[in-house]
VEXVO-179677 format. One line per 10 residues: for each residue y, x, z of N, C-alpha, C. Coordinates in pm, 1 decimal. Layout:
N
Y:X:Z:Y:X:Z:Y:X:Z | ...
END
This chain:
71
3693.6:-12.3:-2974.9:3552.1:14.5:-2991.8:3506.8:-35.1:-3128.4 | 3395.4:34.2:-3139.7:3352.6:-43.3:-3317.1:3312.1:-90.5:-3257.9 | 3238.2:-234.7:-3405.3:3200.2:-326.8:-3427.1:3023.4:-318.9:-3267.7 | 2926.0:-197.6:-3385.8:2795.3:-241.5:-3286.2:2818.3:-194.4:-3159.5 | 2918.7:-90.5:-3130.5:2902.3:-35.6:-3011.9:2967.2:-166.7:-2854.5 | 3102.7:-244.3:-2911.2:3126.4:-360.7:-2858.6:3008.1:-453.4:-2823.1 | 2919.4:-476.4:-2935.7:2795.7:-576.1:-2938.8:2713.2:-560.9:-2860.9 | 2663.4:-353.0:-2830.4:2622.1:-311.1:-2754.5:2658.2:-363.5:-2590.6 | 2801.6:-324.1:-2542.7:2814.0:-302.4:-2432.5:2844.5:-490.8:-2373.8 | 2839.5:-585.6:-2513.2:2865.1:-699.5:-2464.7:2748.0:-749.4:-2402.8
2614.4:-744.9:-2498.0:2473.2:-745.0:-2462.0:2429.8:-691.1:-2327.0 | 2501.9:-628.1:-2286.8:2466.6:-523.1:-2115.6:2558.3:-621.5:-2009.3 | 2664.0:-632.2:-2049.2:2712.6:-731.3:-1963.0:2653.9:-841.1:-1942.4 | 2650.1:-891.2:-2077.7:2583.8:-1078.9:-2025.6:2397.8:-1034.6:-1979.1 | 2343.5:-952.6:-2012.3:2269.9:-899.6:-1904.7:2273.4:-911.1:-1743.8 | 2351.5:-827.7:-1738.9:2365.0:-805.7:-1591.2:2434.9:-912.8:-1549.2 | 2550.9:-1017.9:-1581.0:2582.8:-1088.1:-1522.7:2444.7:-1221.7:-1524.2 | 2390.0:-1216.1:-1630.7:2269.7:-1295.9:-1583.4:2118.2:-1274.6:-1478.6 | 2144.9:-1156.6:-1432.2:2070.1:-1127.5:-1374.0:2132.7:-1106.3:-1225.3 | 2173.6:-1026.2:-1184.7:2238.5:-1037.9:-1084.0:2332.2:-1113.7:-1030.0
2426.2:-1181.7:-1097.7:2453.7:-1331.3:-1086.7:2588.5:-1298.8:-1009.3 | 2611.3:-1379.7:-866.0:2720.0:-1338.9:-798.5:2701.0:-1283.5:-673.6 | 2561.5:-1262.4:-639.9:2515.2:-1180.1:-527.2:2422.7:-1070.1:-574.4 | 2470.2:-953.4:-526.5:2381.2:-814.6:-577.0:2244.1:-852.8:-522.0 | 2281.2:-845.6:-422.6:2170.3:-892.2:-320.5:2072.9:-986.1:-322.7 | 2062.6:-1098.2:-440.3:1946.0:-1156.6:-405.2:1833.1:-1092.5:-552.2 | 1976.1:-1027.2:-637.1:1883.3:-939.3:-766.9:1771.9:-814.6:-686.9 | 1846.6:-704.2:-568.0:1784.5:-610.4:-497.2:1654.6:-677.2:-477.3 | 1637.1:-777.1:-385.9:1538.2:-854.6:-271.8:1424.3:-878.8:-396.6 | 1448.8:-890.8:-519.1:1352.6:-975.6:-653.5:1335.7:-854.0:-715.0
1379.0:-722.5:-698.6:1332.1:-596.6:-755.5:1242.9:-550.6:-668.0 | 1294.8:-515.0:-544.7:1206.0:-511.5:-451.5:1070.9:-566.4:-411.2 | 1111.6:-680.8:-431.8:944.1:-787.2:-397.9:855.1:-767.2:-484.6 | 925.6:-716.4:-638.6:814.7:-694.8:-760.2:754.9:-546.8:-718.0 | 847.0:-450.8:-710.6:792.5:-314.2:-689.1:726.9:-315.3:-554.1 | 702.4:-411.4:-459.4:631.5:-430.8:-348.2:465.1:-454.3:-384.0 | 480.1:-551.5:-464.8:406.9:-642.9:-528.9:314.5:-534.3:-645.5 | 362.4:-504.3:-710.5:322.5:-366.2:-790.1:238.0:-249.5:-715.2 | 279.6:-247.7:-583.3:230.8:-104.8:-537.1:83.0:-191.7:-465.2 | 95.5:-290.3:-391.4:-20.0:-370.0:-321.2:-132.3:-368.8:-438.1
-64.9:-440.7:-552.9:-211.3:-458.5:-646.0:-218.9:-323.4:-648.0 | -174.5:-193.3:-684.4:-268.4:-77.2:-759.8:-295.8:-50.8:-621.3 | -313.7:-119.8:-467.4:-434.9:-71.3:-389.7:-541.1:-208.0:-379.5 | -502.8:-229.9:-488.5:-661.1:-350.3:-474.3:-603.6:-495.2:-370.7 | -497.9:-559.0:-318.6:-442.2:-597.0:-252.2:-376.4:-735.4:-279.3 | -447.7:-830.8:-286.0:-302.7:-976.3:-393.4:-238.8:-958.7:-341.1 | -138.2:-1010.3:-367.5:-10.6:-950.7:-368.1:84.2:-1077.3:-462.7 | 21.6:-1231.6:-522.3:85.6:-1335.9:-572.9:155.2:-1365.6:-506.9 | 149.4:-1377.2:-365.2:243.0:-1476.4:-248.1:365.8:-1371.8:-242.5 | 365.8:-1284.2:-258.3:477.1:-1194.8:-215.3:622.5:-1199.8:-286.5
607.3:-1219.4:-398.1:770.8:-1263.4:-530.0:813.6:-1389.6:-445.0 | 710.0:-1467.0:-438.0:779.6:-1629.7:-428.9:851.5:-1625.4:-282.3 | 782.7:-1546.7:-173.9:787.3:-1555.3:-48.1:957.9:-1493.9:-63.6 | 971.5:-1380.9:-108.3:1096.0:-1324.2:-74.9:1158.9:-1359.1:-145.5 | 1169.6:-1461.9:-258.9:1257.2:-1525.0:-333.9:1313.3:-1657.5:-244.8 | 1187.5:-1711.7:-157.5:1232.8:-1833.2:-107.5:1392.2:-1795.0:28.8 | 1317.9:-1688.5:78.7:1370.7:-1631.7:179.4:1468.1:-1577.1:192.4 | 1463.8:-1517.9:62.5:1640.9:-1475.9:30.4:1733.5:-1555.7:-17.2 | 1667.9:-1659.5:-124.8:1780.3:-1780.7:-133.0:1830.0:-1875.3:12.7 | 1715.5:-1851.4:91.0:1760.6:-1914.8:211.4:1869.2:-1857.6:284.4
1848.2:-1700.2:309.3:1900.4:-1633.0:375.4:2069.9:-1639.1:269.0 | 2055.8:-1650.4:103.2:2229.1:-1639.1:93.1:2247.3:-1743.2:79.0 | 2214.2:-1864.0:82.3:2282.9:-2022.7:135.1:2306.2:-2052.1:243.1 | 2289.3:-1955.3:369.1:2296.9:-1981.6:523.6:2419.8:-1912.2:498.5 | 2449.8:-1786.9:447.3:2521.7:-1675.4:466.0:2673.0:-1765.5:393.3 | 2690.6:-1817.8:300.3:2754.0:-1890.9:154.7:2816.8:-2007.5:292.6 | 2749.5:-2061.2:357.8:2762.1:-2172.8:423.2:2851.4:-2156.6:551.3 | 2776.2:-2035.5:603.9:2884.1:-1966.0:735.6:3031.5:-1910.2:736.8 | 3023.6:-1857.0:576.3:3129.8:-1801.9:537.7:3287.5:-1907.1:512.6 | 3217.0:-2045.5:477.9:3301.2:-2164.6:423.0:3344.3:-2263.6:559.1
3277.2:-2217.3:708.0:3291.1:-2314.4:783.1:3447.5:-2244.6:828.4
END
């Protein structure tokens, strides 16, 4: 590969590995909660509690899951 196009596809990786991490699944649940969150406000709706709520809930839910898997 050339030079920028490498730089390119290195930049996309450490992307995505920083974002999605080692579970797809808790990146889905934090896309989701925003585009949840997004659609409530444009009906007039808060909609603040909703990121944190399914962030708490899903880290809960993959440290139960992480934990069951190791017993």
């Amino acid at each position: 590969m050339t030079p920028p196009l490498s730089w390119i596809v290195a930049f996309a990786r450490f992307w995505y590995r920083f974002l999605v991490g080692d579970d797809w699944r808790l990146a889905a649940a934090v896309v989701l909660a925003l585009a949840a969150s997004a659609v409530l406000v444009a009906h007039c709706i808060s909609a603040y509690w909703l990121v944190p709520a399914v962030v708490i809930v899903s880290i809960a839910y993959h440290l139960h899951r992480v934990g069951a898997a190791r017993r």
